[in-house]
DSSP file (Angstrom, degrees, kcal/mol; ACC not computed):
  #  RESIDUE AA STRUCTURE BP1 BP2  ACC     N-H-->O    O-->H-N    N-H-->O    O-->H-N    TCO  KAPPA ALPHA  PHI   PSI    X-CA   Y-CA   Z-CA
    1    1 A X    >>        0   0    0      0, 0.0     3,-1.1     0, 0.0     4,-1.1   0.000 360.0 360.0 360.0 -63.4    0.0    0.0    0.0
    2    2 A X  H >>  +     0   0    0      2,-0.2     4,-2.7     1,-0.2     3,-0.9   0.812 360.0  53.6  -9.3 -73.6    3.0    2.3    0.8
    3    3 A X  H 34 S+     0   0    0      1,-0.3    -1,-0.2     2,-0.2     0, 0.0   0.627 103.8  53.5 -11.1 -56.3    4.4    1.6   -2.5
    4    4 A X  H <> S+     0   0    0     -3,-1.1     4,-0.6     2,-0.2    -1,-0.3   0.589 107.8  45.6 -94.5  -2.9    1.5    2.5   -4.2
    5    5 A X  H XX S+     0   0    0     -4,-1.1     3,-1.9    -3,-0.9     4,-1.7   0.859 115.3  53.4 -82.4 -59.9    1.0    6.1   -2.6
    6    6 A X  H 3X S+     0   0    0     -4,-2.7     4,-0.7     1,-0.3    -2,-0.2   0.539 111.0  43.4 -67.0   2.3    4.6    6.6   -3.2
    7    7 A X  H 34 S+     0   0    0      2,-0.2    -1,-0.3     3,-0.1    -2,-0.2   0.641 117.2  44.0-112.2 -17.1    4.2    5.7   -6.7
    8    8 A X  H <X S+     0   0    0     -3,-1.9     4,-2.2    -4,-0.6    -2,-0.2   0.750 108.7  58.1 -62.0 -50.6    1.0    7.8   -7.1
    9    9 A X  H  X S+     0   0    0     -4,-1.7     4,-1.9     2,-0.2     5,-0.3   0.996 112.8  43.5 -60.8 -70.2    2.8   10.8   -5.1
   10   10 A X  H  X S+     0   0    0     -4,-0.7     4,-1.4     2,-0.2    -1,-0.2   0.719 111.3  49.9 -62.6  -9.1    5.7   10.6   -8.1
   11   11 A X  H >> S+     0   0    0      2,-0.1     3,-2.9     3,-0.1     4,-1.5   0.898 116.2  50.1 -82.7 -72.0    3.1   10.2  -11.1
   12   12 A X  H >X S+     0   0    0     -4,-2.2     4,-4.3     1,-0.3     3,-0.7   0.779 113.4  41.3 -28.1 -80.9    1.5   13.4   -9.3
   13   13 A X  H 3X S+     0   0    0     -4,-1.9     4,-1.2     1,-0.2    -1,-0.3   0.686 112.7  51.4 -22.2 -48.6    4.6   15.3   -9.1
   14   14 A X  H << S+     0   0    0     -3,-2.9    -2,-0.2    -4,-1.4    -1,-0.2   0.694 108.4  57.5 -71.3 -20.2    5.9   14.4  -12.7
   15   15 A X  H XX S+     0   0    0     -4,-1.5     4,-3.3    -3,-0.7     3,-1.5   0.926 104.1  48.4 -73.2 -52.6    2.5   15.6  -13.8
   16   16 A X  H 3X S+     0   0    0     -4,-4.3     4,-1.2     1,-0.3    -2,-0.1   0.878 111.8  54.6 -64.7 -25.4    2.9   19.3  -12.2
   17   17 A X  H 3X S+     0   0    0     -4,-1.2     4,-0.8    -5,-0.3    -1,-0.3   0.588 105.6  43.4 -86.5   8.6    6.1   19.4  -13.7
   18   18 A X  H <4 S+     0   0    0     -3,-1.5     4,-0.3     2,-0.1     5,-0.3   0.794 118.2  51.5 -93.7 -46.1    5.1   18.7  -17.5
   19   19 A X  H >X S+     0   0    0     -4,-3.3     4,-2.9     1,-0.2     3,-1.1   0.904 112.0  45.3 -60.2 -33.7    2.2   21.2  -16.7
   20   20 A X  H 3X>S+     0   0    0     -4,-1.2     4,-5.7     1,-0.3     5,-0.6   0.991 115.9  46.0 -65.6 -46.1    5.0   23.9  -15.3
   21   21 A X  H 3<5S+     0   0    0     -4,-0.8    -1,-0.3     1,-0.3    -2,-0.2   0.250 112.2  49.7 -89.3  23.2    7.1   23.3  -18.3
   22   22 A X  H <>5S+     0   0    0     -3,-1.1     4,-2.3    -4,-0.3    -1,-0.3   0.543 112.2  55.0 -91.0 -54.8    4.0   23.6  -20.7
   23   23 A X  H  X5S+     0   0    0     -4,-2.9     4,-0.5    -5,-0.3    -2,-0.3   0.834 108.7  39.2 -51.0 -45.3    3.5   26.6  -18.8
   24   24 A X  H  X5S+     0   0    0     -4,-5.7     4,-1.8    -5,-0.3    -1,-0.2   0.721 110.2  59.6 -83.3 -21.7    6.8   28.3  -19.2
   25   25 A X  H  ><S+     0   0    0     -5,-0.6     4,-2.5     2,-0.2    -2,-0.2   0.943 114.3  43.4 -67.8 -63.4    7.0   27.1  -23.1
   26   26 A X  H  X S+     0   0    0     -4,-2.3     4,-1.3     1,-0.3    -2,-0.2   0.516 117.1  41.4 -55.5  -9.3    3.6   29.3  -23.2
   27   27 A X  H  X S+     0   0    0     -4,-0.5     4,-2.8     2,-0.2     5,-0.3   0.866 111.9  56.0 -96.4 -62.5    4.9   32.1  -21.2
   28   28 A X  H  < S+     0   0    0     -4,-1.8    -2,-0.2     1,-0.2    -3,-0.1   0.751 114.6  41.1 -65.5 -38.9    8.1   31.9  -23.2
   29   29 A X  H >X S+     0   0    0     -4,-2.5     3,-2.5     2,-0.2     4,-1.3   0.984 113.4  52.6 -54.9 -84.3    5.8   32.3  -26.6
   30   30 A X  H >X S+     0   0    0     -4,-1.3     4,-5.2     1,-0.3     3,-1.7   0.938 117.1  33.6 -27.8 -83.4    3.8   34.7  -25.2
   31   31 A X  H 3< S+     0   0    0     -4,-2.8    -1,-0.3     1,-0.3    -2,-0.2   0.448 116.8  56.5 -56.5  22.6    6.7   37.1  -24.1
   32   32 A X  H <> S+     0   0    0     -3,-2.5     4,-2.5    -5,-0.3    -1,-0.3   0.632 113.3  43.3-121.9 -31.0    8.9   36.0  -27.2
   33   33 A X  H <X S+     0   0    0     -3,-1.7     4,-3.9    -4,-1.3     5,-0.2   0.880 112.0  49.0-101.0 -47.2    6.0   37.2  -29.2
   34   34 A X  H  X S+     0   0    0     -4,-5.2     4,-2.2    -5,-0.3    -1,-0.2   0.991 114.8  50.0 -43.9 -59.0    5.3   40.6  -27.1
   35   35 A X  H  > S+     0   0    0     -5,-0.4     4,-2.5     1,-0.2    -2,-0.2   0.861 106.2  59.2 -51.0 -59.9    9.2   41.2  -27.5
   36   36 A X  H  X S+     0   0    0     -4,-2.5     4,-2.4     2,-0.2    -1,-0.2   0.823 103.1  47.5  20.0-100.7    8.6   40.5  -31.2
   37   37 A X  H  X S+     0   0    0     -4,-3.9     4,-0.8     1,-0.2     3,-0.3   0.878 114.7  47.5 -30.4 -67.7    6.2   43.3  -31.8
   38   38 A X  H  < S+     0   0    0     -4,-2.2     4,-0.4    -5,-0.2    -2,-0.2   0.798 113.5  41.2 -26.4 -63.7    8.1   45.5  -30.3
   39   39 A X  H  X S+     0   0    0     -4,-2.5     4,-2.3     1,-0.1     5,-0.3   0.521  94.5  82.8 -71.6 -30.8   11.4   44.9  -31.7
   40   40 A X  H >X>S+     0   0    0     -4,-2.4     4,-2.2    -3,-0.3     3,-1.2   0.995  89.9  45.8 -51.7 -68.5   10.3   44.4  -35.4
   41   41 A X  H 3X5S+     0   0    0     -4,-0.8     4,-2.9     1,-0.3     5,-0.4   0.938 119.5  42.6 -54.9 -33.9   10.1   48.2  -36.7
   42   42 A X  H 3>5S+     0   0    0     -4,-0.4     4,-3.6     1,-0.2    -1,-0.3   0.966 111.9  54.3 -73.4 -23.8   13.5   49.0  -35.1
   43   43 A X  H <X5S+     0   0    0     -4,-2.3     4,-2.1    -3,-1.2    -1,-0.2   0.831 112.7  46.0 -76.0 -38.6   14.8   45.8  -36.4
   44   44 A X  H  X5S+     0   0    0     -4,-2.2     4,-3.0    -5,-0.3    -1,-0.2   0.862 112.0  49.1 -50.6 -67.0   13.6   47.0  -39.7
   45   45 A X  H  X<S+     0   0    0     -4,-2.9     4,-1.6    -5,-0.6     5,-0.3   0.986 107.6  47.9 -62.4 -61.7   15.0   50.2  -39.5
   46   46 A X  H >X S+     0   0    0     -4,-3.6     4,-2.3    -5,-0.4     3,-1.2   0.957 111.6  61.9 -62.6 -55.4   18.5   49.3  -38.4
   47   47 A X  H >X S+     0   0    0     -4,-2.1     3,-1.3     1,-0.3     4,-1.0   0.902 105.6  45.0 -29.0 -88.3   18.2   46.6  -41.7
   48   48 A X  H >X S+     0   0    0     -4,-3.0     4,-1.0     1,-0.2     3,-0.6   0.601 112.0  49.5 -48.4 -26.1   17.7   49.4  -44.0
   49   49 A X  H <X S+     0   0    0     -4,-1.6     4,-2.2    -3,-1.2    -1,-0.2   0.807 113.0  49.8 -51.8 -45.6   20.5   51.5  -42.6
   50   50 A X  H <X S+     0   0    0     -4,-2.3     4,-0.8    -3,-1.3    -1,-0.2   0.654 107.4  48.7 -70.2 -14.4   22.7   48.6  -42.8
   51   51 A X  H XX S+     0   0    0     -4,-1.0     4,-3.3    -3,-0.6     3,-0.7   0.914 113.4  47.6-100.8 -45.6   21.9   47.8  -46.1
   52   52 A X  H 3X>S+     0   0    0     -4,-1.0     4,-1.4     2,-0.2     5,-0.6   0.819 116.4  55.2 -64.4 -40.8   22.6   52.0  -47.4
   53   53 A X  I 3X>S+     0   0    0     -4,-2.2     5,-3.4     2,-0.2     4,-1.2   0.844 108.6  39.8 -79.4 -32.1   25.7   51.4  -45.3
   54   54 A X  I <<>S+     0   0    0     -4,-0.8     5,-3.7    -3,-0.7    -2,-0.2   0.904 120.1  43.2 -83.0 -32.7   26.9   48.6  -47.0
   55   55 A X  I  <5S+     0   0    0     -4,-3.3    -2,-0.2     1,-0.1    -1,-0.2   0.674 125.7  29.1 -60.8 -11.4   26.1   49.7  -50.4
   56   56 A X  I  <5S+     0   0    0     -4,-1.4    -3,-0.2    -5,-0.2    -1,-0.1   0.628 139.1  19.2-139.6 -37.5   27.2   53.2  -50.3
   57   57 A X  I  X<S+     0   0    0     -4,-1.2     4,-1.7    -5,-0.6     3,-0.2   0.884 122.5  43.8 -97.5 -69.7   30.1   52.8  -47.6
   58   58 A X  I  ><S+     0   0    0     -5,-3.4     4,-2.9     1,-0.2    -4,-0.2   0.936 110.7  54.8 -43.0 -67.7   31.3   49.0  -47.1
   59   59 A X  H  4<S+     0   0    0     -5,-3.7    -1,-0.2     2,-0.2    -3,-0.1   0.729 106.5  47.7 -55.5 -37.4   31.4   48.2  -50.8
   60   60 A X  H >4 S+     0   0    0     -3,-0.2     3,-1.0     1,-0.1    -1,-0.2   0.759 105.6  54.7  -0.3 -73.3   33.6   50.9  -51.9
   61   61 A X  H >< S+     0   0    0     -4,-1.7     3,-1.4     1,-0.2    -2,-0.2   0.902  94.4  78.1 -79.0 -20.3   36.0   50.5  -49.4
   62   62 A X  T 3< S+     0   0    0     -4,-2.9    -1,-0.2     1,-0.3    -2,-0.1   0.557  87.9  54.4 -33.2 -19.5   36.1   46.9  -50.6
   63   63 A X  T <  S+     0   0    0     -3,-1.0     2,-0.6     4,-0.0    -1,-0.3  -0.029  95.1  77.5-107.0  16.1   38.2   47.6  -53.7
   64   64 A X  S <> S-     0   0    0     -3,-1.4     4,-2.9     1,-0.0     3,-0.4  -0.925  76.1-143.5-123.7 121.1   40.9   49.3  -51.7
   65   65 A X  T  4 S+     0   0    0     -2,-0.6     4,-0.4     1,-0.2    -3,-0.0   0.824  91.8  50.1 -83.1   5.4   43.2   47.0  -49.9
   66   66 A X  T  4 S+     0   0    0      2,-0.1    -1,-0.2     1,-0.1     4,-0.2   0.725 117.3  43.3 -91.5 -19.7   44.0   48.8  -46.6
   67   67 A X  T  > S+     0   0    0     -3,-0.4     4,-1.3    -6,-0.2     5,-0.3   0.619  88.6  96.4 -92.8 -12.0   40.3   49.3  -46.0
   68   68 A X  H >X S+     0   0    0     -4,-2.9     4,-2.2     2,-0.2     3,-0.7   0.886  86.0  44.7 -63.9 -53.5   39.3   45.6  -47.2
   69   69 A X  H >> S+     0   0    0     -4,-0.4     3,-2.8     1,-0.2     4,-0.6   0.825 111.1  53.5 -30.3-100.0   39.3   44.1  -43.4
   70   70 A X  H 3> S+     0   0    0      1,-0.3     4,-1.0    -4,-0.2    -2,-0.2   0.389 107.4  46.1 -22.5 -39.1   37.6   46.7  -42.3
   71   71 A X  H <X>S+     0   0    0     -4,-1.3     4,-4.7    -3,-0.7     5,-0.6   0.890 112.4  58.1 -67.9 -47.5   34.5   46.4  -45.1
   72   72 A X  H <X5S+     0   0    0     -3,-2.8     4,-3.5    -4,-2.2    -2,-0.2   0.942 103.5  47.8 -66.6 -32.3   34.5   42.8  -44.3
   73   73 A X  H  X5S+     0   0    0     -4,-0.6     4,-0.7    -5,-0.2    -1,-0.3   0.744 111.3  54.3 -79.7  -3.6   33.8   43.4  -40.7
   74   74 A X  H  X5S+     0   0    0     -4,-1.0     4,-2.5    -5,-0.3     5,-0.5   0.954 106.7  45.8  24.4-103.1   31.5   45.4  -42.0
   75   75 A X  H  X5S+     0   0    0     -4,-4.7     4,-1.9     2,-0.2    -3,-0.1   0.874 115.3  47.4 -21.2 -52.7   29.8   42.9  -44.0
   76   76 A X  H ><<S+     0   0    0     -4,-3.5     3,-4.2    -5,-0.6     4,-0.2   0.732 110.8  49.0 -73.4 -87.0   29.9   40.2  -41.2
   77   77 A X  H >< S+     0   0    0     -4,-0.7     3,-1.0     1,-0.4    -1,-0.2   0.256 113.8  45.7 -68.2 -56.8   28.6   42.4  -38.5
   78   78 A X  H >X S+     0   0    0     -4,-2.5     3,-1.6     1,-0.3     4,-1.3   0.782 103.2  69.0 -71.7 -21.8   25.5   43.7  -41.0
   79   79 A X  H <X S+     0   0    0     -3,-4.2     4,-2.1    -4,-1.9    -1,-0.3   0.981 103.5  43.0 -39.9 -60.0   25.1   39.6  -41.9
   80   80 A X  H <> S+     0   0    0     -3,-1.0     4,-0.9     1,-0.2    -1,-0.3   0.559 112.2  58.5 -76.5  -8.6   23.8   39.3  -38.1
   81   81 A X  H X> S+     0   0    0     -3,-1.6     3,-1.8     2,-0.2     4,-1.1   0.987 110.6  39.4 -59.4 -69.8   21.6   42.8  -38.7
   82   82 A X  H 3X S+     0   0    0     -4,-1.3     4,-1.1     1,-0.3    59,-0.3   0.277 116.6  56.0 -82.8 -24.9   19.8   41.3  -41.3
   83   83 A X  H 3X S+     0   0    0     -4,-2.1     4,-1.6    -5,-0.3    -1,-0.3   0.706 104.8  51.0  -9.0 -74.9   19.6   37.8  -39.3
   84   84 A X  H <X S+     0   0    0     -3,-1.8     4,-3.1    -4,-0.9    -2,-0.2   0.569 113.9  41.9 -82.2 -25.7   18.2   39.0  -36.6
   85   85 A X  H >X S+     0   0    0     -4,-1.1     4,-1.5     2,-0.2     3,-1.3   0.995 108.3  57.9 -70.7 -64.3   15.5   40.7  -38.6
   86   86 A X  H >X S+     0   0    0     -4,-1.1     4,-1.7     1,-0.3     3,-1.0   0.878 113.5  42.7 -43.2 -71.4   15.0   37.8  -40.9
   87   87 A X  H 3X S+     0   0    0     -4,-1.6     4,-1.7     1,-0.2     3,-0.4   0.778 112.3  58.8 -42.0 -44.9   14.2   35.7  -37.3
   88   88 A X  H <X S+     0   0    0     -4,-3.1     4,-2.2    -3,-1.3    -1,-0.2   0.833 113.0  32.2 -22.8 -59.0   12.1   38.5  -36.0
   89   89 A X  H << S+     0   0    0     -4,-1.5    -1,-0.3    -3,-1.0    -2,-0.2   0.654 110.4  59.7-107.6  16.2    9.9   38.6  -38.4
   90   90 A X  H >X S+     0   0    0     -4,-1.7     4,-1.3    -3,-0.4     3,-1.2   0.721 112.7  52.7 -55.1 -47.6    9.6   34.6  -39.5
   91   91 A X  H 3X S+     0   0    0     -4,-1.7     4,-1.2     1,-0.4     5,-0.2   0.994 112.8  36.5 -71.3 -38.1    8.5   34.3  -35.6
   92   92 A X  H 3X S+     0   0    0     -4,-2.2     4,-0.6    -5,-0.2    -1,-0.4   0.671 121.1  50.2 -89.5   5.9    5.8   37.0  -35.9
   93   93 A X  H X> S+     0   0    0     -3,-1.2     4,-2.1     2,-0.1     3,-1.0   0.795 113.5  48.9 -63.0 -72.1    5.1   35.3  -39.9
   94   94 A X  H 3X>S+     0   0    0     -4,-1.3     4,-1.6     1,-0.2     5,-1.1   0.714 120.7  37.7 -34.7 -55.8    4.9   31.6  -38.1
   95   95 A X  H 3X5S+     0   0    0     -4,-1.2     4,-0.5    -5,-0.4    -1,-0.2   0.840 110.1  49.1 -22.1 -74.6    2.6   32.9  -35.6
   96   96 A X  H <<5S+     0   0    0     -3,-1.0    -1,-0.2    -4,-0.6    -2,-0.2   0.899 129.0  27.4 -72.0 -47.4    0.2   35.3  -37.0
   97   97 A X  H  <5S+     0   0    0     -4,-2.1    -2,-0.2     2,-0.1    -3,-0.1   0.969 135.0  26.7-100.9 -45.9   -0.6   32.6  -40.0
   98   98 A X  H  <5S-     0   0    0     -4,-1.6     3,-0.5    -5,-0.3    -3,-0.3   0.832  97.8-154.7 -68.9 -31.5    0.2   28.8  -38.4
   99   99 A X     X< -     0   0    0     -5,-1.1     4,-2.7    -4,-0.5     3,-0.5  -0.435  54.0 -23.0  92.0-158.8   -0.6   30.2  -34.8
  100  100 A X  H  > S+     0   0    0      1,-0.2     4,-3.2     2,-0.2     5,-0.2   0.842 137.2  53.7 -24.4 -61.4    1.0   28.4  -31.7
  101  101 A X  H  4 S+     0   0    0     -3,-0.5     4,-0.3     1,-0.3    -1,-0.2   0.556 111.3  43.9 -91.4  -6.8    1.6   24.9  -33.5
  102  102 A X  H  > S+     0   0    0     -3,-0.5     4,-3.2    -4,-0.1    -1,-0.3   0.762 114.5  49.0 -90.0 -42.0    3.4   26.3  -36.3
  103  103 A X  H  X S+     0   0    0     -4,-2.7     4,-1.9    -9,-0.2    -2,-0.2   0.875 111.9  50.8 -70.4 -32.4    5.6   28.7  -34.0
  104  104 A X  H  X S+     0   0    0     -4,-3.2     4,-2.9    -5,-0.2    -1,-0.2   0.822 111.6  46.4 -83.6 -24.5    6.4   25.6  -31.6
  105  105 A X  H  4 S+     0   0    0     -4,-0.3    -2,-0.2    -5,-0.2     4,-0.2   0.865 112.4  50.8 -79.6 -25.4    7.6   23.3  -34.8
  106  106 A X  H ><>S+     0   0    0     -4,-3.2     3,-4.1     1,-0.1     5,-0.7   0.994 117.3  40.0 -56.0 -60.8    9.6   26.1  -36.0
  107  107 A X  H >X5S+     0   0    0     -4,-1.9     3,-1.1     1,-0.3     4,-0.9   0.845 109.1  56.2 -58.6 -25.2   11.2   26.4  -32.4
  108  108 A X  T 3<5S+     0   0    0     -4,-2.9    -1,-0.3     1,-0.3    -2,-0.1   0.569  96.9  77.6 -85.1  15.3   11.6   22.5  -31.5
  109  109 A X  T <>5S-     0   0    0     -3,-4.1     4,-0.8    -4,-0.2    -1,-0.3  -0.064 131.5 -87.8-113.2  61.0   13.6   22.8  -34.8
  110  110 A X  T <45 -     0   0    0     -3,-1.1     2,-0.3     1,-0.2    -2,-0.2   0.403  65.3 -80.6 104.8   9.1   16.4   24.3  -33.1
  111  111 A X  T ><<S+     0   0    0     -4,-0.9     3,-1.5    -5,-0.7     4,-0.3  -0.046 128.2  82.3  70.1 -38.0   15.1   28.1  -33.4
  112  112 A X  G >> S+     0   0    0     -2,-0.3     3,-0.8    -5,-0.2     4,-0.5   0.838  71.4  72.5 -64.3 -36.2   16.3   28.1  -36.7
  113  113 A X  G 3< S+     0   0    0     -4,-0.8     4,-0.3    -7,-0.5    -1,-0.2   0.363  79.7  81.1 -69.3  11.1   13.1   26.3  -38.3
  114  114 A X  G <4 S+     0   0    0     -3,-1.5     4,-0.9    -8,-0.2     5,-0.3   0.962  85.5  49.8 -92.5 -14.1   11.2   29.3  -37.8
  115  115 A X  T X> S+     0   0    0     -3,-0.8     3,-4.6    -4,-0.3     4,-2.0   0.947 114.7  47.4 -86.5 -97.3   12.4   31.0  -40.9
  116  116 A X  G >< S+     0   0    0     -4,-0.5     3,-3.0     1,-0.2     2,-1.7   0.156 118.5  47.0  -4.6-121.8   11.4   27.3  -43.2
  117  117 A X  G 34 S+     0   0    0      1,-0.4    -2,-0.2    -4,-0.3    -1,-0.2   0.034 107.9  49.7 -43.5  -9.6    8.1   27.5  -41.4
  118  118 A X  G <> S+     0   0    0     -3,-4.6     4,-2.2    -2,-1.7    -1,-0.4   0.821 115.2  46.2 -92.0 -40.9    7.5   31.1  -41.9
  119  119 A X  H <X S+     0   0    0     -3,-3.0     4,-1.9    -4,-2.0    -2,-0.2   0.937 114.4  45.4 -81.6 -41.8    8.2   30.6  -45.8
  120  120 A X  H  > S+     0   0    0     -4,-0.5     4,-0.6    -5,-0.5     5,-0.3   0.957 113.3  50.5 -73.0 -31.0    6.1   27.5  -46.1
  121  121 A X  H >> S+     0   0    0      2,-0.2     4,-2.0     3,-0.2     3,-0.6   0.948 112.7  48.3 -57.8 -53.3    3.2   29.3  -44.1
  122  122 A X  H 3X>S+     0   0    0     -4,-2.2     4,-1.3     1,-0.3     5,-0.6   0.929 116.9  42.9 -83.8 -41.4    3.5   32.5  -46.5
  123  123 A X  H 3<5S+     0   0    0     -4,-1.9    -1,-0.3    -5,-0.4    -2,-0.2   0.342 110.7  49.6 -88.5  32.8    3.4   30.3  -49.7
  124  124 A X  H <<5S+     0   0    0     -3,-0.6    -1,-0.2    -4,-0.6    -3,-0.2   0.268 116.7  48.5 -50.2 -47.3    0.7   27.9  -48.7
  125  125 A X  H  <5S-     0   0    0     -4,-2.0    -2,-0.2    -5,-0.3     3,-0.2   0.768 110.9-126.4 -80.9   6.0   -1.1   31.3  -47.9
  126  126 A X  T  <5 +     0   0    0     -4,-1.3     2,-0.6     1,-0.2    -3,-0.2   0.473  60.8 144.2 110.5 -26.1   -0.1   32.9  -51.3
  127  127 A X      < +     0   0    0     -5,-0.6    -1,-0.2     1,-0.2     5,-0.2  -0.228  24.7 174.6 -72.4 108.4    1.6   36.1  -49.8
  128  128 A X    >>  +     0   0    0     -2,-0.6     3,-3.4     1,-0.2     4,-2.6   0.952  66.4  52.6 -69.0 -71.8    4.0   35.6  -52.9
  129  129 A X  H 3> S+     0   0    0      1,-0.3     4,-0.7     2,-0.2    -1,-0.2   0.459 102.6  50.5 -51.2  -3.1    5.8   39.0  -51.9
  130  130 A X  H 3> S+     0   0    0      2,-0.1     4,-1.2     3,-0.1    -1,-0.3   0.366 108.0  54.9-110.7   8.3    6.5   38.5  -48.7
  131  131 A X  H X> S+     0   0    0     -3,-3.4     4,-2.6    -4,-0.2     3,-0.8   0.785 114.3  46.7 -72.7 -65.3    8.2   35.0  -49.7
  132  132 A X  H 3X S+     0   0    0     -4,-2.6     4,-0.6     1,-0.2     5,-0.3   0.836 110.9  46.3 -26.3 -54.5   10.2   37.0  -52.0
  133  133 A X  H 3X S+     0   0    0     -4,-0.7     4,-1.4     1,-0.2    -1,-0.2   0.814 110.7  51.5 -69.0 -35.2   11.1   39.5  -49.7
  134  134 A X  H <X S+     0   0    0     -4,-1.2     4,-1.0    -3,-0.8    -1,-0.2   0.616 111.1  56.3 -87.0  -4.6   12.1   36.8  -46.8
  135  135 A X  H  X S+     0   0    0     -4,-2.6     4,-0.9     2,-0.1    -2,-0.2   0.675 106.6  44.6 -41.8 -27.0   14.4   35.2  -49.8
  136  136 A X  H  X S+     0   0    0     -4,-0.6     4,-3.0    -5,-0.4    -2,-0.2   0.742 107.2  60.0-103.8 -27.0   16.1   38.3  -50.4
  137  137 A X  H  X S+     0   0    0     -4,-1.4     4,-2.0    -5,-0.3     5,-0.2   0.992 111.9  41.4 -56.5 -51.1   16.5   38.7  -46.4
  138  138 A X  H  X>S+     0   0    0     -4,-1.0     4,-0.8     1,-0.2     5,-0.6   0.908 112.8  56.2 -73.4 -13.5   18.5   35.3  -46.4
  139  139 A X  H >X5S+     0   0    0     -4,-0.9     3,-0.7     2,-0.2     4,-0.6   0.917 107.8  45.9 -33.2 -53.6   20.2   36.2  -49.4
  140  140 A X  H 3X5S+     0   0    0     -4,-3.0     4,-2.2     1,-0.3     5,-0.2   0.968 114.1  47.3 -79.2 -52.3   21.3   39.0  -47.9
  141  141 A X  H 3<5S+     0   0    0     -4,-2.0    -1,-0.3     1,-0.4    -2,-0.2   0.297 125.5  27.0 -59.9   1.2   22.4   37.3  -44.5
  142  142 A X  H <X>S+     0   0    0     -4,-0.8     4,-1.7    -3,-0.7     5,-0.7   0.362 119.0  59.8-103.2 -27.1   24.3   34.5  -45.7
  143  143 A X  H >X<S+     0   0    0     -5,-0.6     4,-1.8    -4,-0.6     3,-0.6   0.939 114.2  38.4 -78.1 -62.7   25.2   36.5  -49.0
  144  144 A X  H 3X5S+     0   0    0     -4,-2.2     4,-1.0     1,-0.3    -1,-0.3   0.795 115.9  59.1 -76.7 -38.4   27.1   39.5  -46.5
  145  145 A X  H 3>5S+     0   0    0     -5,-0.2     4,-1.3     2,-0.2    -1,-0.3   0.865 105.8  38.4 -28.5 -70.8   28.4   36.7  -44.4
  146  146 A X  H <X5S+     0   0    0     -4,-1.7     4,-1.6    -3,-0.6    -1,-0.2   0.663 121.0  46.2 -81.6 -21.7   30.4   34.7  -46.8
  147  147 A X  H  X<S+     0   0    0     -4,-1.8     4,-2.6    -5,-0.7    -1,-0.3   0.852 111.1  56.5 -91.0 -16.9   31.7   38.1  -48.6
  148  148 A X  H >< S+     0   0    0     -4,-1.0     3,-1.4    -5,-0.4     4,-0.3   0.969 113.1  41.1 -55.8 -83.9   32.4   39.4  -44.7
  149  149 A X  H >X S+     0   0    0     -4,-1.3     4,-1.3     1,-0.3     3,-0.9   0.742 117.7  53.4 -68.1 -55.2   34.6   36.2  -44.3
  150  150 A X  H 3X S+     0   0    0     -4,-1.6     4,-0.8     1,-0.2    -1,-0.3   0.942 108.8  41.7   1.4 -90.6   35.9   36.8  -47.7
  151  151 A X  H <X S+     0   0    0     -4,-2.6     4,-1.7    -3,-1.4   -79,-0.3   0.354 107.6  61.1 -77.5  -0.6   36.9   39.7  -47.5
  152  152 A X  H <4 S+     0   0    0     -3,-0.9    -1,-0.3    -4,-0.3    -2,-0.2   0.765 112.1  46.2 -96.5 -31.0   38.5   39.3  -43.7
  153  153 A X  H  < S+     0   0    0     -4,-1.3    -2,-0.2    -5,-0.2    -3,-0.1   0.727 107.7  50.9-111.1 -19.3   40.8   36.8  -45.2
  154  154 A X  H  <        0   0    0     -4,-0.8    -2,-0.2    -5,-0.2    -1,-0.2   0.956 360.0 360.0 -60.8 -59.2   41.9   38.7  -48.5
  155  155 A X     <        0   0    0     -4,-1.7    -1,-0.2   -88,-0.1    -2,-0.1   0.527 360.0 360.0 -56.1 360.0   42.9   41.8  -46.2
């Protein structure tokens, strides 16, 4: 009889912790999503700057070979701009059109699956242009990356 309360007590137990840690994934949504909102327009903003900076500044000084490190940290730095937006707004895509269960299979795939799961979510719905437009984002963040890294290793 013992046994079996003590084996009852630990089903009990394991049970308020899958509910806690259900609870803190949903909290962890919630506030990831608030944060999100927030964060998008500056995230936006600082993108386009970075992108005027690299055309107009970075690339330039790329052809010159005492400034060529410098452009390439450049390059990498704006890679992680242009990242961070891309992930920003895939997590408020995945969301807003799959809801919850799209936004948790993006996250259980490493945080990196939301970006996939926001681009299959916007072409399943159609939004053609905003696929396009989150192509040209990863373009641009691997694409500034690899010329970052490039260019770090020419100098």
């Amino acid at each position: 009889m013992q046994d079996t309360l003590k084996n009852v007590g630990y089903g009990f137990i394991g049970l308020i912790i899958f509910i806690g840690i259900i609870l803190l994934f949903c909290l962890f949504i919630n506030g990831g999503l608030w944060l999100s909102a927030i964060l998008y327009p500056w995230l936006f903003l600082i993108s386009g700057i970075a992108f005027i900076i690299c055309i107009l500044v970075l690339l330039p000084l790329a052809i010159f070979r005492r400034t060529r490190g410098f452009s390439g940290v450049g390059f990498y730095i704006a890679s992680y701009i242009f990242g961070s937006s891309l992930w920003v707004w895939s997590f408020l895509l995945a969301f807003i059109l799959w809801g919850a269960m799209g936004l948790f299979i993006g996250l259980f795939l490493g945080g990196i699956g939301v970006v996939p799961i926001a681009a299959l979510a916007v072409l399943f719905h159609g939004n053609w242009g905003v696929f396009v437009q989150l192509l040209f984002l990863i373009i641009f963040t691997f694409g500034t990356r690899a010329l970052g890294y490039y260019l770090m290793e020419k100098s």
